[in-house]
NUVO-565691 format. One record per atom (N, C-alpha, C): x, y, z. Coordinates in steps of 0.001 Angstrom, whole numbers, plus 500000, padded with zeros to 6 digits. Layout:
<pts>
XYZ;...
</pts>
This chain:
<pts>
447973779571395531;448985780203396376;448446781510396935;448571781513398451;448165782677398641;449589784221399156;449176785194399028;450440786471398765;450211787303399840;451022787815400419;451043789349401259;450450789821400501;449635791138400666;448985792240400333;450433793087400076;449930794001399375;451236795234399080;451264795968400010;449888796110401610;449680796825402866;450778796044403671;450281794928403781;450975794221404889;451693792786404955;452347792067405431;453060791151405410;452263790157406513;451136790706407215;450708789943408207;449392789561407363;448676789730406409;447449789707405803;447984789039404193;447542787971403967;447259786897402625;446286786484402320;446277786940400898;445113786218400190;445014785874398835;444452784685399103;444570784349397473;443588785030396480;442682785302396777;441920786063395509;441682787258395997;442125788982395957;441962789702396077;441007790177395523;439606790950395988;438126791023395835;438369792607396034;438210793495395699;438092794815395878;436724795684395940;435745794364395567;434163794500395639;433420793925396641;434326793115397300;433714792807398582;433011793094399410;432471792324400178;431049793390400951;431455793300402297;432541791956402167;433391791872403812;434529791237403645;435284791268405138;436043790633404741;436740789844405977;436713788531406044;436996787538406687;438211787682406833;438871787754407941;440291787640408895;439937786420409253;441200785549408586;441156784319409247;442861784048410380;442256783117411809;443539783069412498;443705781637412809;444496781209412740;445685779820413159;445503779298413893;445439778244414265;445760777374415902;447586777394415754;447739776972416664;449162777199417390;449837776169416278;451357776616416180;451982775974415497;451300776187413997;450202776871413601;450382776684411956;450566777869411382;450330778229410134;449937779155409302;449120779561408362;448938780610408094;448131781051406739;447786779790405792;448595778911405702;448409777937404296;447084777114404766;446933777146405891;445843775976406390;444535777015405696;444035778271405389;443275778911404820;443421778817403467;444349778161402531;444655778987401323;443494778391400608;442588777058400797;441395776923399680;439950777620400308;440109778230401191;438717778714401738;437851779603401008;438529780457400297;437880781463398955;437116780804398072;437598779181398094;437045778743397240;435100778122397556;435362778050398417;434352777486399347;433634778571400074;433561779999399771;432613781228400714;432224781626399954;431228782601400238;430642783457399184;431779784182398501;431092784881397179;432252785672396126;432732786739396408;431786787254397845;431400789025397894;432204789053399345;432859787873399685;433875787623400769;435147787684400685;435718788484400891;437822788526400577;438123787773401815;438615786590401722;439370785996402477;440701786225403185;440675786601403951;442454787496403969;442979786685405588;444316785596405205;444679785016406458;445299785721406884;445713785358408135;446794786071409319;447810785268409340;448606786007408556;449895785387408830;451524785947410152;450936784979411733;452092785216412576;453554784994411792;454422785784412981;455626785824412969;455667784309412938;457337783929412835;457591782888413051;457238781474412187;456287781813411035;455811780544410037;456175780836408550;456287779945407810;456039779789406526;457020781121406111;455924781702405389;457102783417404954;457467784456405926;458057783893407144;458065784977407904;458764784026409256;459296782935408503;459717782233409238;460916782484410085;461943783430409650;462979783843410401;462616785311411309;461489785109411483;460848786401412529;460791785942413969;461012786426415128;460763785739416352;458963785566416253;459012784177417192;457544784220417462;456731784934418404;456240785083418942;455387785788420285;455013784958421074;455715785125422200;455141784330423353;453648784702424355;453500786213424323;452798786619425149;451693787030424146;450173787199424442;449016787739423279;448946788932423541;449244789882424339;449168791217424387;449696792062423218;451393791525422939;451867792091421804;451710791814420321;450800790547419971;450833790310418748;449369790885418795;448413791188419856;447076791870419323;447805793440418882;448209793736420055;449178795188419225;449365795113418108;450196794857417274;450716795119416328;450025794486415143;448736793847415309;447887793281414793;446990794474414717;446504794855415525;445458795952415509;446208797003414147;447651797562414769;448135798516413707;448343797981412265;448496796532412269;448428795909410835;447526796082409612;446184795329410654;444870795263410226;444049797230410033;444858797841410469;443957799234410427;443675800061408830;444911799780407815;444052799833406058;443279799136405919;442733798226406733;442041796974406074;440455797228406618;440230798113407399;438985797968408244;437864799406407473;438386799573406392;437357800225405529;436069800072404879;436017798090405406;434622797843405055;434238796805406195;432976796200406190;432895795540407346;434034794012407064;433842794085408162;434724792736408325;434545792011409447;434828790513409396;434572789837410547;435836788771410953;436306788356412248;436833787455412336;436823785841412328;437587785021411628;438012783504412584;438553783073412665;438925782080414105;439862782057414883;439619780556415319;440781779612415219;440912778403416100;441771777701417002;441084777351418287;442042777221419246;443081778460419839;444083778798419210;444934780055419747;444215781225418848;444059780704418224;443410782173416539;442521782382417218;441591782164418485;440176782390418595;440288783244419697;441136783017420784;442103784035421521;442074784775421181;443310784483420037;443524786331419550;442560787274418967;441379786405418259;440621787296417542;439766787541418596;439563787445419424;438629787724420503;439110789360421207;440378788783421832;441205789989422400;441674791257421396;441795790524419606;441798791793418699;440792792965418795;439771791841418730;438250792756418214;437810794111419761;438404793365420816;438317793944422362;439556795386421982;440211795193421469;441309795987421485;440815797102419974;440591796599419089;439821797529417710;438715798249418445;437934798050418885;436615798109419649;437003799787420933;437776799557421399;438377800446422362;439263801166421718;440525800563421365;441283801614420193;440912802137419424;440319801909417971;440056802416417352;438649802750416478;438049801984417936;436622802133417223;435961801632416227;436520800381416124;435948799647414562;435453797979415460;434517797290414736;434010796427416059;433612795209414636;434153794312414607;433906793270413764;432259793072413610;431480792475412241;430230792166412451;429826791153412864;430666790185413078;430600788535413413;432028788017413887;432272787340415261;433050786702415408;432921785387415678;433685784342414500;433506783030414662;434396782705415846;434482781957416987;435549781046417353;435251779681417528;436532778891417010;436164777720417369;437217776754417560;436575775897418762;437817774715418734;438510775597420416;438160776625421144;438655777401421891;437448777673423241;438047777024424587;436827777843425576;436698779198425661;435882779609426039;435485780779426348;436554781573427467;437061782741426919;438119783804427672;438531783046429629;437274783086429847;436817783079431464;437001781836431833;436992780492431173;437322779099431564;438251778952431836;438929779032432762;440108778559433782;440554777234432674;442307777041432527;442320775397432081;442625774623433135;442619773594433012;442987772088434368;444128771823434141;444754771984433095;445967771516432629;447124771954432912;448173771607433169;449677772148433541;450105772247431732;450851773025432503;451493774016431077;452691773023430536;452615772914429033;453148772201428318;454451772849427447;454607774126427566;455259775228426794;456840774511427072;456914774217428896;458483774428428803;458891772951429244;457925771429428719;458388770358428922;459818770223427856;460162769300428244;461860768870426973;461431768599425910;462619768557424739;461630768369423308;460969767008423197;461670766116423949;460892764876424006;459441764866423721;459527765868425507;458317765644426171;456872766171425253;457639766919424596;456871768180423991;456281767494422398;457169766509421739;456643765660420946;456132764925421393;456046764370422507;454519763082422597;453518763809423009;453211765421423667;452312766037423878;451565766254422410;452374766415421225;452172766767420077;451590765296419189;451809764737419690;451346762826419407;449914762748419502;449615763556421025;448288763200421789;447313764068421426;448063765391420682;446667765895420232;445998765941418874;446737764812418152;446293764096416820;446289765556416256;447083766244416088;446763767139414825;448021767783413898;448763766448414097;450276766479413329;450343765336412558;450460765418411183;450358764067410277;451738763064411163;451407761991410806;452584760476411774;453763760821410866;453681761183409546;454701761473408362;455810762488409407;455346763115409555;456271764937410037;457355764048411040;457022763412412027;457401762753413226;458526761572412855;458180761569411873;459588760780410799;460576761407410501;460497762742410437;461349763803409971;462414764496411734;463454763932411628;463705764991413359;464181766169413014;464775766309411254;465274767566411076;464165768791411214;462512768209410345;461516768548410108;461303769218411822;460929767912412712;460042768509414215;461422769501414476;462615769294414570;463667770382414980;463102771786414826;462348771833413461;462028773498412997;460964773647413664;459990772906414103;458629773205414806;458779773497415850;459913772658416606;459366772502417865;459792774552418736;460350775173418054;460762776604418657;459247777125418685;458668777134417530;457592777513416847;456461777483417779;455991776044418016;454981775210418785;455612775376420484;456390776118421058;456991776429422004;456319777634422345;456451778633421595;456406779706421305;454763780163421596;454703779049420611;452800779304420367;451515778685421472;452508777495422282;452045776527423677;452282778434424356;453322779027424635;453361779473425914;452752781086425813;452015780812424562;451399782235424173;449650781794424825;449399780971424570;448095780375425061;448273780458426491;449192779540427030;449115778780428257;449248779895429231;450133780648428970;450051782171429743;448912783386429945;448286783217429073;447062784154428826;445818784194429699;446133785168430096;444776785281431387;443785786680431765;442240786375431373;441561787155430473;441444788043432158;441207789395431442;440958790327432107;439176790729431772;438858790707432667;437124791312431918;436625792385431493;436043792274430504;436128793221429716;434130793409429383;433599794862429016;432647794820428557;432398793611427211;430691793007427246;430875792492425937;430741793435424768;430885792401423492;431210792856422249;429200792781422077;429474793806421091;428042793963420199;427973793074418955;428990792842418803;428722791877417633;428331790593417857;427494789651417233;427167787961417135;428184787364417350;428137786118418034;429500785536418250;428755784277418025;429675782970416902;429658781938416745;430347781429417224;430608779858418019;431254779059418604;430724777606418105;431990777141417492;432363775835416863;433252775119417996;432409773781417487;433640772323418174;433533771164417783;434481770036418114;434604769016417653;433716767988418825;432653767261418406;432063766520419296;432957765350420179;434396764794419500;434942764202420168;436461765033421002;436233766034421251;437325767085421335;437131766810423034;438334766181423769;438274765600425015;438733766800426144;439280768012424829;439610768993426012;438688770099425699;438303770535425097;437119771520424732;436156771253424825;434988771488425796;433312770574425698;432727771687425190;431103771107425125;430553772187424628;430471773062425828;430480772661427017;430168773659428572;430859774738428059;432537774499427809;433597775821427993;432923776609426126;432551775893425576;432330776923423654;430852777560424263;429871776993425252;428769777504425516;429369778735426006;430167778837426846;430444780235427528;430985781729427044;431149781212425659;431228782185425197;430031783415424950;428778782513425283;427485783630424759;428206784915425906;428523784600427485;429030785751427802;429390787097427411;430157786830426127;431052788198425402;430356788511424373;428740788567424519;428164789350423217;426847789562423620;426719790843422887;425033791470423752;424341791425422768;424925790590421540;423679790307420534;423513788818420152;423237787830419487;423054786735418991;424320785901419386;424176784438420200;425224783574419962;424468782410419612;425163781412419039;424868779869418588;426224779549418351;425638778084419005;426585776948419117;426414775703418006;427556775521417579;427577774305416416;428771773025416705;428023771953416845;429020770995417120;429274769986415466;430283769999415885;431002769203414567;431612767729414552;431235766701414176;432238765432413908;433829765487414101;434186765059415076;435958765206415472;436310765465416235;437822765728416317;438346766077417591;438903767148417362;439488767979418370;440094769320418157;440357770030416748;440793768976415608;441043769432414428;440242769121413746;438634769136414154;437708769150413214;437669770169412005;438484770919411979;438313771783410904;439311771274409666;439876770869409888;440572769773409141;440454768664408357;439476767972409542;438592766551409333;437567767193408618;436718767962408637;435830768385408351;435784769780407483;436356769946407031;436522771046406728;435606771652405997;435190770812405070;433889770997403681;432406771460404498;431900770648405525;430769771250406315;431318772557407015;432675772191407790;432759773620408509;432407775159407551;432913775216406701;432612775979405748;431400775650405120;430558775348404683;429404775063404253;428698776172405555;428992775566406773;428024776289407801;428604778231407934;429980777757408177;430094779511408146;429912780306406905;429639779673405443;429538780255404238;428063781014404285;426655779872405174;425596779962405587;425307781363406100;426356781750407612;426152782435407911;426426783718407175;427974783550406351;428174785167405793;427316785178404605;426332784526404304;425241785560403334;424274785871404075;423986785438405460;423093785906405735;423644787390405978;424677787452406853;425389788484407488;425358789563406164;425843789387404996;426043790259403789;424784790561403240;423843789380403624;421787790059403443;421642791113404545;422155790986405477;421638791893406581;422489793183406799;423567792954406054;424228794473405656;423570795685405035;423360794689403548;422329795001402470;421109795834403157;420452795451403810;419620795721404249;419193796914405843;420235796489406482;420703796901407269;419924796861408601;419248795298408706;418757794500409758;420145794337410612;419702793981411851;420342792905412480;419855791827412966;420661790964413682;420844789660413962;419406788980414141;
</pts>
């Protein structure tokens, strides 16, 4: 089980590390929560505090409005996350989480001067990729459950439940028109390494739009493709972590040391 911190209500973790050498902000794809992180501690290095992001609107925090727009939840994210940035730390982010941690680290970086050492995103194009797609936020609930059909990343069980999709669908409304609205302003890049993950069968994410991310970083990017579709992290979860576990010792060797990339 993972807990609020006694700081904040937006930050959970199941094993609190106070010796840590970093500490991993993990963020959501649309419609979920914190719980989709809760075995990842188990699976990273030891010297890693795992700490999810837990949005308004889910799980313990479920009678909170959600955020439609990303401007205000990087706000109040930035002021969340600011006890927490006393040691290095890095973000990750999928699909909508990769958004936000992108636009966080842009906003820490300028505000307050603190600049992540690594940002993973994955499962998410790059800021600057225009989508093709018409916006799905304000179809009927119908419509809005067979959109939720097509992107295979809702067990067939839930869809049995109408009391169940009733509670999502505000949620997954909320979280469609926080994406679908978002339109990147350009910004200097980040100094930090940027990783970009995807699912090799992921029909709306190619590698073209995860390649474009090298854009937003003036130091090291690599690209990693993964078995699946959009919710390869799911499907896959055991390699996905295997590979980013890879990287944070290197990252925590090169602290140590105080190389870079």
């Amino acid at each position: 089980m993972i807990k609020p911190t006694a700081m904040s209500s937006w930050v959970l973790t199941r094993k609190p590390n106070a010796d840590a050498a970093l500490r991993l902000f993990c963020l959501p794809y649309a419609g979920a929560g914190a719980l989709i992180f809760r075995n990842w501690s188990d699976y990273l290095p030891d010297n890693v505090e795992v700490c999810a992001i837990q949005l308004p609107g889910r799980e313990n925090r479920l009678n909170e409005r959600p955020f439609t727009r990303i401007s205000p939840v990087v706000e109040e994210l930035a002021e969340a996350l600011h006890p927490y940035l006393n040691k290095p730390f890095a973000f990750f982010g999928h699909s909508m989480g990769a958004r936000i941690s992108f636009e966080l680290a842009q906003k820490l970086r300028s505000g307050w001067r603190a600049e992540p050492v690594h940002l993973f995103v994955s499962g998410s194009p790059a800021p600057q990729v225009l989508s093709t797609q018409p916006p799905s936020y304000n179809l009927s609930d119908e419509e809005l459950i067979e959109e939720l059909r097509s992107l295979n990343g809702t067990t067939r069980e839930v869809f049995k439940h109408p009391e169940l999709m009733q509670l999502m669908i505000p949620l997954l409304r909320a979280d469609f028109e926080l994406v679908q609205t978002y339109s990147y302003a350009p910004q200097s890049s980040l100094d930090c390494p940027i990783t970009a993950y995807g699912g090799l069968q992921d029909s709306e994410v190619t590698r073209e739009h995860l390649a474009a991310w090298r854009e937003h970083t003036n130091s090291c990017f690599s690209l990693r493709m993964l078995p699946g579709n959009h919710f390869f992290l799911n499907a896959n979860q055991r390699l996905l972590l295997q590979l980013i576990s890879q990287e944070l010792l290197q990252i925590t060797r090169r602290l140590r040391s105080g190389l870079g990339c």
